[in-house]
C-alpha positions as CSV (number, residue, x, y, z in Angstrom):
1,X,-14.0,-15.6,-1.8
2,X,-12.9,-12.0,-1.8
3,X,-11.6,-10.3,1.8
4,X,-13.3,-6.8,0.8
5,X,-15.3,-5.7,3.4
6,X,-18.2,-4.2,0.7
7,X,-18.3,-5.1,-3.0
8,X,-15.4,-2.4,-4.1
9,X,-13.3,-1.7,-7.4
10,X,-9.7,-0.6,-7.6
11,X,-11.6,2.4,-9.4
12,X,-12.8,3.5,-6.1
13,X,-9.8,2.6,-3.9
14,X,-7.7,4.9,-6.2
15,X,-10.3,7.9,-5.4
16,X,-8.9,7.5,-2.0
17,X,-5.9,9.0,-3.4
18,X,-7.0,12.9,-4.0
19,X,-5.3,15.2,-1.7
20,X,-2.6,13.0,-0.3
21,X,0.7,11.7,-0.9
22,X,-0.5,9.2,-3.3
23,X,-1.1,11.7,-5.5
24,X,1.9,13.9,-4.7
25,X,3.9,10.7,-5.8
26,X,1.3,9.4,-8.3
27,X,0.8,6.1,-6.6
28,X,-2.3,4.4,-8.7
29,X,-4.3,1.6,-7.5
30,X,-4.6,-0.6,-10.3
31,X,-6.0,-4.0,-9.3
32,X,-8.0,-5.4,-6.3
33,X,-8.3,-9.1,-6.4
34,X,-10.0,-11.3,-4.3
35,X,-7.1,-11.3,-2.2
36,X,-4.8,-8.4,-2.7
37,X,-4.5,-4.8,-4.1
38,X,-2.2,-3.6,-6.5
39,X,-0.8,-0.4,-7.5
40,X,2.0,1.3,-9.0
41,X,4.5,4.6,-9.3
42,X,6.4,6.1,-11.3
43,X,10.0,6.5,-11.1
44,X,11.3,9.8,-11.5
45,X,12.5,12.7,-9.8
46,X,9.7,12.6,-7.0
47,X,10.7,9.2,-6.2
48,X,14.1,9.0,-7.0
49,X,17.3,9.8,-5.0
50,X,20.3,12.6,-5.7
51,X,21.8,9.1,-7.2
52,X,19.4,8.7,-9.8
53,X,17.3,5.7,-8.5
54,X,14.9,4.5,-6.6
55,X,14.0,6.0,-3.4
56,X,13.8,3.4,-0.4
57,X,11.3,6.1,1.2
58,X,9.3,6.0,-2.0
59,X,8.8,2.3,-2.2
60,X,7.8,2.4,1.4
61,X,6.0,5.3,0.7
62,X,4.0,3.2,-1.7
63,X,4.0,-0.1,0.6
64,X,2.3,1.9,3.5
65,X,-0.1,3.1,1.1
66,X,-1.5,-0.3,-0.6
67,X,-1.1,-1.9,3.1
68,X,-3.3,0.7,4.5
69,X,-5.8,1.4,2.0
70,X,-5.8,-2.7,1.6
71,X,-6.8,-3.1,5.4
72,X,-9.0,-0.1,5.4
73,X,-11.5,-1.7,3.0
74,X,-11.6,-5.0,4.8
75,X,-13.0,-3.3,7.7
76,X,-16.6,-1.4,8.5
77,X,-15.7,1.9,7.9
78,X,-18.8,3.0,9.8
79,X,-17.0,1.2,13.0
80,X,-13.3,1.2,12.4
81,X,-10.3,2.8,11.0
82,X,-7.0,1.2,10.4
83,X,-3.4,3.2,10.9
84,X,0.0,1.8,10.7
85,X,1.9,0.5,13.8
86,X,5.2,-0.6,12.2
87,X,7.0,-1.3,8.7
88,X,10.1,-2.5,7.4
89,X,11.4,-2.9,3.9
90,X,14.5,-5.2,2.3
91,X,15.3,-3.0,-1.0
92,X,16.6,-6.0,-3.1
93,X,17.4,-4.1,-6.7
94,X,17.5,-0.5,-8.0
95,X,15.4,0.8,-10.2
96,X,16.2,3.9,-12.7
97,X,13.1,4.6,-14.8
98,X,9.7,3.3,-15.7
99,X,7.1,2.1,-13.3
100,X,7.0,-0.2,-10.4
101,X,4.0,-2.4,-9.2
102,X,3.5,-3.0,-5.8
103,X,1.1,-6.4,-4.7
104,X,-0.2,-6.1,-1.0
105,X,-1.3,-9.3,0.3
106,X,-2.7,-10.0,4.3
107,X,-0.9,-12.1,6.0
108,X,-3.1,-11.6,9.2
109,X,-6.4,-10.5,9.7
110,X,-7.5,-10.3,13.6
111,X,-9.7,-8.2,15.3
112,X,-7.4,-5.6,16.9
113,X,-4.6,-5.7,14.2
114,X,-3.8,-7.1,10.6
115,X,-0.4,-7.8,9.1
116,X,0.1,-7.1,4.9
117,X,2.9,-8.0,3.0
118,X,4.0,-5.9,0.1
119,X,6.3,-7.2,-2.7
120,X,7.5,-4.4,-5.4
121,X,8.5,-5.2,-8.6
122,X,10.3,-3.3,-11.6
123,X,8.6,-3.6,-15.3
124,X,10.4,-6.6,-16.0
125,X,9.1,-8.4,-13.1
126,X,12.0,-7.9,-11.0
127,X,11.8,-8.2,-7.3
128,X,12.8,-4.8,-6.2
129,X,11.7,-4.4,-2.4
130,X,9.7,-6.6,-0.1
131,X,7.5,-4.9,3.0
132,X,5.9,-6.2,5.9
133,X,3.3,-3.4,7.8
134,X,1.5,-4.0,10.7
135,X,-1.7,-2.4,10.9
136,X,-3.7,-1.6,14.0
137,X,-7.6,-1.9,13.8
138,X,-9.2,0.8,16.2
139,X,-13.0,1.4,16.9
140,X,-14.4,4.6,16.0
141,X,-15.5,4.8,19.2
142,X,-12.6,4.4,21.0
143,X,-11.0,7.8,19.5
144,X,-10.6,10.6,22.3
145,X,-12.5,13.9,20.5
């Protein structure tokens, strides 16, 4: 049974995209299973450090992203919006070239807050990083304008 709020494709999760850092860093959704999202990036020189590899901030940068976007549509939109309260990230492995793929999976889904864990891997399959965000669910209504 899928935990998608409405009946959604990774085709329109990826629209979310336009204008922000996703597409600065050309973060793609890719996938939306039943139970997870999945995108990738590239690595190159947006996302890599004066070293050559891997940014740490890029893979977060792309674990904030699928976390977000993931909790975002298992929510009313018309009622709630979802923001980032805290993440961490253990970089496991560097990464010079290609793509990595990142698969965002909820851990907890409550009313007030949802928790997503992100594991990033290299083409190979390659554990690369693995990211925990905590999201907090807040009521339209509850937004001082």
């Amino acid at each position: 049974m899928s935990i998608w709020f409405q009946n959604t494709s990774a085709y329109n999760a990826d629209e979310m995209r336009q204008g922000t850092l996703l597409e600065t860093l050309d973060i793609r959704i890719t996938a939306l299973g039943d139970d997870y999202i999945q995108g990738d990036m590239p690595v190159d020189h947006r996302t890599t450090q004066p070293y050559g590899i891997l940014h740490g901030g890029a893979s977060v940068s792309l674990a904030e992203s699928l976390g977000s976007i993931g909790a975002h549509l298992t929510v009313d939109p018309e009622k709630f919006f979802c923001v980032g309260m805290e993440i961490n990230a253990n970089h496991l492995r560097p990464v010079t070239k290609g793509r990595v793929v990142g698969t965002a999976r909820p851990i907890h889904r409550g009313k007030s807050t949802q928790v997503w864990s992100i594991e990033i891997k290299d083409e190979e399959g390659n554990l690369v990083c693995i990211s925990r965000i905590t999201m907090a669910v807040v009521p339209k209504n509850k937004i001082n304008k």
